[in-house]
VOLOGU-560868 format. One record per residue: residue in three letters; x, z, y of N, C-alpha, C in turn. Coordinates in pm, whole numbers, plus 50000, padded with zeros to 5 digits. Last residue first. Layout:
N
alaXZYXZYXZY;...
//
This chain:
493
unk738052829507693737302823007783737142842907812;unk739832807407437739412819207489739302821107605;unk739202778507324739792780807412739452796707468;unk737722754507162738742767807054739662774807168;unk737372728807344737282736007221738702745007172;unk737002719107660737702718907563737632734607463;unk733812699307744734402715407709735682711707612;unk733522681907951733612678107828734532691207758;unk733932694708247732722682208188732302679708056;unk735492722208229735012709008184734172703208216;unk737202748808246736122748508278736402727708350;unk738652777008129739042762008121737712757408178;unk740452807008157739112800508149739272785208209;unk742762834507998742402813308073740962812708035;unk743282864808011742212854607996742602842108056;unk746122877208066745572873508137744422863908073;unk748052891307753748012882507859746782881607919;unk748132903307519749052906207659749142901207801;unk746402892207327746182906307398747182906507489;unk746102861707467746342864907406746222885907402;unk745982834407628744262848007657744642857607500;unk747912821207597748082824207739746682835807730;unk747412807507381748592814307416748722826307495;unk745362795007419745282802407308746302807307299;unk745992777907600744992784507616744922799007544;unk747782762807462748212768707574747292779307650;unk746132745107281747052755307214747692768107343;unk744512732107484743882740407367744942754007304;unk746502717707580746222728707662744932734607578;unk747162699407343748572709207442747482719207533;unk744902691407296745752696907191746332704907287;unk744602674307550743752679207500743952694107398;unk747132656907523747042664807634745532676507606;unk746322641307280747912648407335747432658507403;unk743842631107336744442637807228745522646807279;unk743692625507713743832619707564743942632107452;unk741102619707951741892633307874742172629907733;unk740182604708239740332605508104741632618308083;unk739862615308497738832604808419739292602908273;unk739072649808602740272637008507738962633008473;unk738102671108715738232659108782738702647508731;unk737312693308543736192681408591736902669508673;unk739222709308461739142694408442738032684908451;unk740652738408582738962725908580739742716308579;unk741482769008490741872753708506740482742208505;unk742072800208575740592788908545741622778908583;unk743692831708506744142816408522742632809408492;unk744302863408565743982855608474743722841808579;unk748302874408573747002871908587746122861008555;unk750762874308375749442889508469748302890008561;unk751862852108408750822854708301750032868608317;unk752502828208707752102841108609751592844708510;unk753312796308582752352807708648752372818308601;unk754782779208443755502783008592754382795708614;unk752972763308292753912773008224754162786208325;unk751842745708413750632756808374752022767808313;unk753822731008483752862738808631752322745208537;unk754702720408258755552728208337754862732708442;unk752402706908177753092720808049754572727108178;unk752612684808338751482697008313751652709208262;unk755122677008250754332677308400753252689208391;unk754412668908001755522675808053755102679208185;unk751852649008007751992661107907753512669407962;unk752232623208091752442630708225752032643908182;unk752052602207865752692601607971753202617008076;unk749682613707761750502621007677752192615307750;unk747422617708071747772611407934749022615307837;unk744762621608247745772634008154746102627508017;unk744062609108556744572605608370745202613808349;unk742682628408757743042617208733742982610008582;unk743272660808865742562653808865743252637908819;unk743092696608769743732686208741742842675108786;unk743602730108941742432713108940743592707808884;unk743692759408860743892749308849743272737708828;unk743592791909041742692785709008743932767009033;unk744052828508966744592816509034743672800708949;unk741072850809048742102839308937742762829909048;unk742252874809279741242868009197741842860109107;unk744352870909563743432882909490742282867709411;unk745612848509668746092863009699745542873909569;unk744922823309578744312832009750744732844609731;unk746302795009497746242807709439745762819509597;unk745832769409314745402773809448745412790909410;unk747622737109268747762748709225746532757809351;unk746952706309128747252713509283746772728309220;unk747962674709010747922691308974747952693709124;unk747032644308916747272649909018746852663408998;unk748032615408766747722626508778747962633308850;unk748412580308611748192590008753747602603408705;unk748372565308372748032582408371748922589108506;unk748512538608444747372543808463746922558308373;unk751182539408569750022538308727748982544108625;unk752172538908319752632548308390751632549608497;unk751242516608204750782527508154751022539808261;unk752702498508388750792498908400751022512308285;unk754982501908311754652503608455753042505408457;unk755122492608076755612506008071754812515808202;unk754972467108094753532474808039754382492608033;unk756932457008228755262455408278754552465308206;unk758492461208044759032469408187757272472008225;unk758082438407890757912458307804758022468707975;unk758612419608011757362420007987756612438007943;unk761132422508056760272420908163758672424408141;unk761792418307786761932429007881761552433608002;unk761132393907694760642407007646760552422607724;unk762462378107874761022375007895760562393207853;unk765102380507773765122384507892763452382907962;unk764772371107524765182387207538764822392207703;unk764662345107620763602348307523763582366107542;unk767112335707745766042332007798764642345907747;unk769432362507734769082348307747767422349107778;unk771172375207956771402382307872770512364207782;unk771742372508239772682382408188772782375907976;unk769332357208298770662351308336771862361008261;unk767112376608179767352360308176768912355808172;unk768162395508371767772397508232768212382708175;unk767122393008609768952390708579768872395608477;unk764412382408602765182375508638767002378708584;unk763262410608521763512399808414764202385708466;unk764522420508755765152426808645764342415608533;unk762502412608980763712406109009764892413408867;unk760272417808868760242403608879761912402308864;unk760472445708870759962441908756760212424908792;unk760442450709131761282452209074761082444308923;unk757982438209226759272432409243760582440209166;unk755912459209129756362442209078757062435609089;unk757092479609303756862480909132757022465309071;unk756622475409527757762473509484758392475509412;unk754222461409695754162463609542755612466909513;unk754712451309925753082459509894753422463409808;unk757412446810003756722450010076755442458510036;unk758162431009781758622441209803757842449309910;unk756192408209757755552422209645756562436309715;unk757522391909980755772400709988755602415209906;unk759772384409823759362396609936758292402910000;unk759362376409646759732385409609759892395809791;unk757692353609760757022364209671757682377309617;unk759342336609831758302343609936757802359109849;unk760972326909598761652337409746760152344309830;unk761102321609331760002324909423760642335909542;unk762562288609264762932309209270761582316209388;unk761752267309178761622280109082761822290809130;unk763102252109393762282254309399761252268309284;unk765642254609231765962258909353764292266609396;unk765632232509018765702253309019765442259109116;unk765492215609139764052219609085764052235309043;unk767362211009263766702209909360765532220009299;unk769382207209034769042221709126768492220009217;unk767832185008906767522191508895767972204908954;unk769202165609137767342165109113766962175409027;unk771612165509066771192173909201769432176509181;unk771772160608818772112171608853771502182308976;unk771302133708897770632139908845770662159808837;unk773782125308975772452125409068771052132109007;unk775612130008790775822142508931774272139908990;unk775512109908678774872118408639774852130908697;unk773712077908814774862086508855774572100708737;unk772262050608609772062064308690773192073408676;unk772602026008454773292029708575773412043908660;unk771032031708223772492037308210772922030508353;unk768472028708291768692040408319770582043108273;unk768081999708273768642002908374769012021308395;unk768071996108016769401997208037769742002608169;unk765312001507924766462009407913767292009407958;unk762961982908025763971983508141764821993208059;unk761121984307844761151967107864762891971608010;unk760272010107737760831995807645760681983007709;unk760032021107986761682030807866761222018407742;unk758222011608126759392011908165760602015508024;unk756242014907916756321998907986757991999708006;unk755542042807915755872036507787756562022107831;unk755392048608209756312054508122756982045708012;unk752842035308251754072030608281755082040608219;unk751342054008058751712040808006752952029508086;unk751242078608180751842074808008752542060707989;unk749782072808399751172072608411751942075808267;unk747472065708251748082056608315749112057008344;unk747042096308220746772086108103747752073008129;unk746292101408491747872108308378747872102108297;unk744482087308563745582086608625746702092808513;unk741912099308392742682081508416744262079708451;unk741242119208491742322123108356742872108808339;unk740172115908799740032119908680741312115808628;unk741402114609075739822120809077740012124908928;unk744052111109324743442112609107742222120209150;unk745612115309548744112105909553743402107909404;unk748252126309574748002114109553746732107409578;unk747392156709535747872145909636747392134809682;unk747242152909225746352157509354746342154009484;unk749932142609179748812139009125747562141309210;unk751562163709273751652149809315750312137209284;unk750742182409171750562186109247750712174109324;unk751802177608886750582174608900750142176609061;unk754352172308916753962162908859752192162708927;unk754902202708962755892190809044754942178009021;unk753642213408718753152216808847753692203608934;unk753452203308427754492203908554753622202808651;unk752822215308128752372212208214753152214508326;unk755372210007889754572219907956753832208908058;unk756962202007525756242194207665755562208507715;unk760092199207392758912202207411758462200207576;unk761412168707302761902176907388760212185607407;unk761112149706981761432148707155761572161707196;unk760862140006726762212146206798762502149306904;unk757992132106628758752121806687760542131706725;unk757232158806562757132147506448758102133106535;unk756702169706834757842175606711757782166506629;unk755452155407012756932153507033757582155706918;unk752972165306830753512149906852755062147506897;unk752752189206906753062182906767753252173006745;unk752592187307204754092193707150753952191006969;unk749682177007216750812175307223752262176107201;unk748742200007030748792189807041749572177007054;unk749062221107277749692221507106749612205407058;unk747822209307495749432213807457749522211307344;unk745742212807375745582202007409747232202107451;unk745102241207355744732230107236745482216207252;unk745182249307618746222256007509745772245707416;unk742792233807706743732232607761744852235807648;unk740822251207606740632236407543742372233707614;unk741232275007654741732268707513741852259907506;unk740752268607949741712275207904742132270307757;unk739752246608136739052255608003740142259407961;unk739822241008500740652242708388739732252908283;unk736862227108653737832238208618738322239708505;unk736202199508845736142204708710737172216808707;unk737512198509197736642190609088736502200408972;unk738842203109400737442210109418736002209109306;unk741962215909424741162203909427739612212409407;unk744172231509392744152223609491742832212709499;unk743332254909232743042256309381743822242809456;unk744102242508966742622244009031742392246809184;unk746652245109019746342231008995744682231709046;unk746852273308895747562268309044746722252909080;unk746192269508698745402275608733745872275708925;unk748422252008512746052249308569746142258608666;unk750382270708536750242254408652748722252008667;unk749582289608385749412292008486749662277008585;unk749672267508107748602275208200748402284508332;unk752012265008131751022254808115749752261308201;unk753432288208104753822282008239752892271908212;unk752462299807870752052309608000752472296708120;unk753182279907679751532279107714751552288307802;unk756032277707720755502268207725753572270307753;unk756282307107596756672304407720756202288407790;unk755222306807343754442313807488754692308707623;unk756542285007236755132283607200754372294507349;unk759602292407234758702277907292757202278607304;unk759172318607082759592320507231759402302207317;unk758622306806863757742317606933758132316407079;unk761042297506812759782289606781758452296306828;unk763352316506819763212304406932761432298206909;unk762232330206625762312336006756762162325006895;unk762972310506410761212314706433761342325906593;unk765362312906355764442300006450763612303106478;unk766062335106263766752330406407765872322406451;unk765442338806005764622339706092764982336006239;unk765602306505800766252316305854765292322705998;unk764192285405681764152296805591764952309105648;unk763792261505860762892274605885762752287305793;unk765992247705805766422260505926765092266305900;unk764572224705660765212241105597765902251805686;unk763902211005825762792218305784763542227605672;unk766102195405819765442205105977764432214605908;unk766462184705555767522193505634766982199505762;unk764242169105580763892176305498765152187505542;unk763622159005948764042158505768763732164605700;unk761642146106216762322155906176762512156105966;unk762282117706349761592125706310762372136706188;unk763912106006613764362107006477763232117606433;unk764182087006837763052088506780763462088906640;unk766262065906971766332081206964765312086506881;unk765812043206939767072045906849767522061406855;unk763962033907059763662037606902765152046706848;unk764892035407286763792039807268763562042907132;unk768462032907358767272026807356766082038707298;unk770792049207424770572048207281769442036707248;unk772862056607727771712047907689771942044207532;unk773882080807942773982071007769773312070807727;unk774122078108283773452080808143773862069808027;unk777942083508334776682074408396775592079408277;unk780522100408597779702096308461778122090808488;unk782142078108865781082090308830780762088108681;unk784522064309086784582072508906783462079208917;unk782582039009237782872053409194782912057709095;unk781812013409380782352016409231782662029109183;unk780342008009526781572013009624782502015809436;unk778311998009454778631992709542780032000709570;unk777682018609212777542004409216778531995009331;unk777202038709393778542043109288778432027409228;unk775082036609578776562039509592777562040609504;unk773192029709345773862019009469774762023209505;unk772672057009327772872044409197773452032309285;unk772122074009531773322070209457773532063309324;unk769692056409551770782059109677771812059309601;unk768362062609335768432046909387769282046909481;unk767712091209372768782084009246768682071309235;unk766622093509612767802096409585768772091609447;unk764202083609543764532076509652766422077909633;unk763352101209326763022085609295764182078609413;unk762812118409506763762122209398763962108809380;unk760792116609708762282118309750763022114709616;unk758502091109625759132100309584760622104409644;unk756662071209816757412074109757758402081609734;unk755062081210054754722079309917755372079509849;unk756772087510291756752101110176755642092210054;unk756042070810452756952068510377757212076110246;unk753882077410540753422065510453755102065210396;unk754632103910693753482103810598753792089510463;unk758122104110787756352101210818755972097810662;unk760332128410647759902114710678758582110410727;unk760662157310562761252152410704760692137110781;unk761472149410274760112157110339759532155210510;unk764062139310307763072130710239761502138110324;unk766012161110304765082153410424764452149010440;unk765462171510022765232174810144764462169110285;unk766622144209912765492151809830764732157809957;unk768932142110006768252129810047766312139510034;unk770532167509910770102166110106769022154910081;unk770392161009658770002171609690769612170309903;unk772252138509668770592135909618769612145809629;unk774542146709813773692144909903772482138009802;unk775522168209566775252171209694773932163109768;unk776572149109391775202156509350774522163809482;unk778252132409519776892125609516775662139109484;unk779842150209553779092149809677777942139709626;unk781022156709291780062166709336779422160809464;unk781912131509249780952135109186779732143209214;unk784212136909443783302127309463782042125409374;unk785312159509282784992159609480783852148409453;unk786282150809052785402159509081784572160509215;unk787852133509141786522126209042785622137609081;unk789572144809272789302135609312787872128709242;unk790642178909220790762167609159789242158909213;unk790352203209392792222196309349792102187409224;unk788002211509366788962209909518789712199509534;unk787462216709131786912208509169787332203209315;unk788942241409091788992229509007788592219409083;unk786802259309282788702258209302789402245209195;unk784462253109159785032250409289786042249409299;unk785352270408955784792256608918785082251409041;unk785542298709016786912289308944786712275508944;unk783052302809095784402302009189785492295109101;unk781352303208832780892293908957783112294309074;unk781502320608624782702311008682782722302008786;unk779542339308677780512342208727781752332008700;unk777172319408653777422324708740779122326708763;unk778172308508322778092299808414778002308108554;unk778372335108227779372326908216779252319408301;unk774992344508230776692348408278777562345608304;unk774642320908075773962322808227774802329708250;unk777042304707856775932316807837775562317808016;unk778432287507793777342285407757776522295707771;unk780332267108139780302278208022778422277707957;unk780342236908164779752246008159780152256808061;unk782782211908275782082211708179781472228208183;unk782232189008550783172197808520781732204508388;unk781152174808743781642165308636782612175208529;unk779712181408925781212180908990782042176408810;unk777262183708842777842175108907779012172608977;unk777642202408620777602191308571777472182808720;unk778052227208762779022220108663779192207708659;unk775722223708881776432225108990777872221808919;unk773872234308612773582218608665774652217308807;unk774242258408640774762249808467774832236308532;unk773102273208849774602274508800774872263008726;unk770492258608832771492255708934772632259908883;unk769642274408592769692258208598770452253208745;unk769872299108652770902293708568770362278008549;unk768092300608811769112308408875770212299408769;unk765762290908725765842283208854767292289008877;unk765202314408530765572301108464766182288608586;unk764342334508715765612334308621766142320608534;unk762202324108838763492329808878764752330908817;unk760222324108544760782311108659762382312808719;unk760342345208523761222342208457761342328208512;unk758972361908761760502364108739761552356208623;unk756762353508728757682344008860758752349508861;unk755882366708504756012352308509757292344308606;unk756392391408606756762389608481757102373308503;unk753962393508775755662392908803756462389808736;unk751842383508673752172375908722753982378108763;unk751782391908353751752397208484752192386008516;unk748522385708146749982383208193750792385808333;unk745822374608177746272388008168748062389008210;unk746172348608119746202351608243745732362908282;unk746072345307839747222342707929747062347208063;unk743782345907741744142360107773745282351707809;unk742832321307711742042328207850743142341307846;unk743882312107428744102305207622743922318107706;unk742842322907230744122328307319744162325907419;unk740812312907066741112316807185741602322707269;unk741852300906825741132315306819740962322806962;unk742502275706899741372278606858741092289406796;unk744872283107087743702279607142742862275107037;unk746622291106837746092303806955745222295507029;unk747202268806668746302279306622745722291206752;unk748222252206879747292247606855746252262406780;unk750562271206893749932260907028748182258506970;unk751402261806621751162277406699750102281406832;unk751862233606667751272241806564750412255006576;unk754392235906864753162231806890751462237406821;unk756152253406716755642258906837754392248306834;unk756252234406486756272247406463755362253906596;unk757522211206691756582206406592755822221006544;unk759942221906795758842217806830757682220106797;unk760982225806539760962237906617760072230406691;unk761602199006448760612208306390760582220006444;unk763492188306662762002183906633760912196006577;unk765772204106662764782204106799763202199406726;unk767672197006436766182206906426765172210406572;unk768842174106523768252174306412767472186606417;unk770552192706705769332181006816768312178606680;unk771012225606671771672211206675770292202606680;unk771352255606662770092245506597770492231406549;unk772572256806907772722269606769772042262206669;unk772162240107100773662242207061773192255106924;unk769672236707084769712226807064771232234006970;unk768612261207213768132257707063769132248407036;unk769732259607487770202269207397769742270107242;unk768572238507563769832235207553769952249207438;unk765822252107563766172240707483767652238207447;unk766132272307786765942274507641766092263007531;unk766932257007971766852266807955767122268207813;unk764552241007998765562231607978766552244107951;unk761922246808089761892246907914763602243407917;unk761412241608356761282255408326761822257408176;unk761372215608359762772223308402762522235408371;unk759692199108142759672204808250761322215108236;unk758572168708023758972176408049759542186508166;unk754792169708047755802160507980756972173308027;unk751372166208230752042169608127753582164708099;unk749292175408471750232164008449750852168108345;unk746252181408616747162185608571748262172408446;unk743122173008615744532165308684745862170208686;unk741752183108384741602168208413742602165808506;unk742042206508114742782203908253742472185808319;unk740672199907880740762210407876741622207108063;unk740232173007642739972179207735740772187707783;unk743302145607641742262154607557741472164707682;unk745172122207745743302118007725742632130407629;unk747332138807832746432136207909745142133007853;unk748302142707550747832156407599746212152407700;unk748592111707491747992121607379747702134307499;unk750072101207690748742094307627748512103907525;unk751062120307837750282111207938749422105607848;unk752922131807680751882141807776750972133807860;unk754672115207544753312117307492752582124207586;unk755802100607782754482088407748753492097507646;unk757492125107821756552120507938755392110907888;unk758712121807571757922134707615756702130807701;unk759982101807596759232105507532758522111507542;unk761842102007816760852098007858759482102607713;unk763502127207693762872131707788761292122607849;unk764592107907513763532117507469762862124407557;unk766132091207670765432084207612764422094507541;unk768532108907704768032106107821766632102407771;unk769562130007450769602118407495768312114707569;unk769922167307544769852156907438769702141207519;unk770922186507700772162183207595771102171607484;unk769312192607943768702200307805769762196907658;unk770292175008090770312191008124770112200707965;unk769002150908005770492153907976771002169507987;unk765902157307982766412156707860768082156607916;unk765812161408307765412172708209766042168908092;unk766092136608388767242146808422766702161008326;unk764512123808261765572121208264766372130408289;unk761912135408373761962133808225763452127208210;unk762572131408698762712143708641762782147208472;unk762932100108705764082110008721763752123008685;unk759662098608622761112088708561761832101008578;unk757912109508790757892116608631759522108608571;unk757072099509065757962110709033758242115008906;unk756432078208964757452077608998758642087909012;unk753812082908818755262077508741756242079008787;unk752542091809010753342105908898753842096808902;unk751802066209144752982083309208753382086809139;unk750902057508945751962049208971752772059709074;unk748332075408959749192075408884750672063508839;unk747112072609195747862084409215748922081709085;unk746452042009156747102046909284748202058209250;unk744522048108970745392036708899746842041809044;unk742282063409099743342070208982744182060508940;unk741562051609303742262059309327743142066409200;unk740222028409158741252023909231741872040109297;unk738352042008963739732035608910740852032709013;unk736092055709008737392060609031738912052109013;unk734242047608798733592046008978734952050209063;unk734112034308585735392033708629735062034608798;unk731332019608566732392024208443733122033108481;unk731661999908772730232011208753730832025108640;unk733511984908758733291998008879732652007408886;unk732961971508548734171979808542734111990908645;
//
């Protein structure tokens, strides 16, 4: 077995960690997300025994993630829980066709600002939505809504007694979470989160507290595969937006976790498709079962690494306590506080907001931060999917713009041609610009423009000073002489 299995006693180790940390977060992800507690573990046993035993990422952790909860709740309420599956099932599919035409690898073309702005934006309205739900108070449905009622909710929550005491459990699973870090080494094995929803599962046990509790369906009794009624939402196009918008947003945050996941360890490197394959995959399994789509969780795997996991044993293994626990213990998850969960997940928004980074880029880049921190209140203004697009159209507006840089310098010495350098990208971007310095010049005298210095010269701009040429060396006017690397044609000289 040792010879077999030269790893077993560190991967049997790290993966009784994930489990621990994987319970409360596949819990607090499926209630956040408006479906039953019991699909979230789903998720978790398929990303451990179907994603985990395929190639493509060996310690990266699979199941559900706070980044998807977002957008799920918002399928779920327009969709209803009966079509979660096959929207799944659809995205996975999709999942599967882009890593075998090899999509994987171009994910990480993708701006990175883009990315950590929609993190940002999803970490902004999973604390608003989840700060409701532990003061036991019910959510507006749009990220707007939930921000700007944040003050009325408080003022509710002042001047009634369930509320107060709800909200402080969500409070201190959020401080336990914290301090938790604060603890020596051998204690930190076990999970802050894990530690906190055993704290206030005992306190609302022991002291009896009005708190709401999870509703417990059992294991089978959630596992509705999808109908012949789910599979007729796909004759409207509304879904196929959501079904696209699961399929990227699920394989850009999968895959950027590998790629985070690779710099903690020193073993095998994430294969991109094989990886995107191995999602899809997965997420076709949740969709035929009803569960909750699956990403790769950084939170999960970074614990994994940690932990001691040499190989793909360990995630495999934490499938299976997964599977052990959600059919031999259900009931105990209907003791769990649901404020305590709450807190476990604005802990996890919390951690989503890339604070360092929006101030670094402000500092070097304050092109990317803008661009980070506008698909962030995109997101929250407006929703999940619209608010990716825009971020993403901002990105490529911005790289076209950096890459027809251009640079006009006029040189005129008194006596002789006035003489024009263009140097850089002469793209159909920065065609106004140009047509206003070559306009601005005298025409009584004659004019040389060199474009030896542009690295590129598009159509547009090519045309425009062909025709401007042929304007400007007219009988009334001053000769233009154009003078190239790459002669522009039909130019009187």
């Amino acid at each position: 077995m040792t010879s077999r299995f030269p790893h077993l006693r560190e991967d049997f180790a790290a993966s009784v960690v994930v489990f621990l940390v994987a319970v409360p977060l596949c819990v607090g992800v499926a209630v956040a997300s408006g479906v039953p507690a019991e699909l979230g573990l789903v998720t978790g046993i398929v990303g451990g025994l179907v994603t985990g035993l395929m190639p493509g990422s060996s310690l990266q952790v699979s199941g559900p993630a706070a980044g998807l909860t977002v957008l799920v709740f918002e399928a779920v309420s327009e969709f209803g829980v009966a079509a979660l599956g096959v929207i799944v099932l659809m995205a996975g599919l999709l999942q599967l066709v882009m890593g075998l035409l090899g999509v994987g690898r171009w994910f990480r073309a993708i701006s990175v600002s883009v990315v950590e702005g929609m993190l940002c934006g999803i970490g902004l309205v999973i604390i608003a939505g989840q700060i409701y739900a532990a003061a036991g108070l019910k959510a507006p449905e749009t990220g707007i809504g939930k921000v700007a009622g944040l003050p009325g909710a408080f003022t509710d929550a002042l001047g009634n007694t369930e509320a107060l005491t709800s909200l402080a459990i969500g409070v201190g699973t959020v401080a336990v979470i914290v301090l938790w870090k604060k603890m020596p080494k051998a204690v930190r094995a076990v999970p802050g989160a894990l530690v906190a929803v055993l704290l206030a599962t005992l306190a609302s046990l022991v002291f009896r507290l009005p708190v709401a509790t999870v509703e417990v369906e059992g294991l089978l009794g959630v596992i509705r595969p999808p109908g012949a009624d789910a599979f007729g939402e796909l004759a409207g196009p509304a879904v196929w937006g959501t079904i696209v918008a699961f399929a990227l947003i699920a394989s850009a945050e999968s895959l950027f976790s590998a790629a985070a996941v690779d710099r903690l360890h020193d073993g095998p490197r994430t294969q991109y498709d094989k990886e995107m394959i191995a999602q899809g995959a997965g997420n076709t399994v949740c969709g035929v079962l009803g569960a909750l789509p699956m990403t790769a969780v950084i939170v999960r795997s970074s614990a994994n690494v940690n932990a001691g996991a040499r190989t793909k044993a360990s995630r495999v293994l934490h499938g299976v306590w997964l599977l052990l626990f959600a059919a031999a213990l259900p009931s105990a998850l209907a003791l769990i506080p649901l404020p305590a969960l709450a807190g476990i997940l604005v802990h996890a928004g919390w951690k989503l907001i890339p604070f360092r980074q929006v101030v670094g880029l402000w500092r070097g880049h304050r092109g990317e931060a803008v661009i980070l921190v506008v698909t962030a209140v995109s997101i929250v203004a407006v929703n999940m999917f619209e608010g990716v697009l825009i971020g993403f159209a901002l990105a490529v507006i911005k790289t076209a713009w950096q890459a027809s840089h251009l640079k006009t310098e006029v040189i005129d010495k008194g006596a002789g041609p006035i003489q024009v350098h263009l140097s850089g990208n002469a793209t159909f971007l920065r065609l106004p610009k140009i047509l206003d310095s070559l306009e601005a010049l005298p025409q009584d005298r004659p004019i040389e423009v060199d474009l030896s210095g542009l690295h590129h010269l598009d159509h547009a701009c090519r045309t425009a000073l062909e025709n401007w040429a042929q304007r400007h060396s007219g009988a009334d006017t001053e000769p233009v002489k154009v003078k190239s690397t790459e002669p522009v044609r039909a130019t009187a000289q």
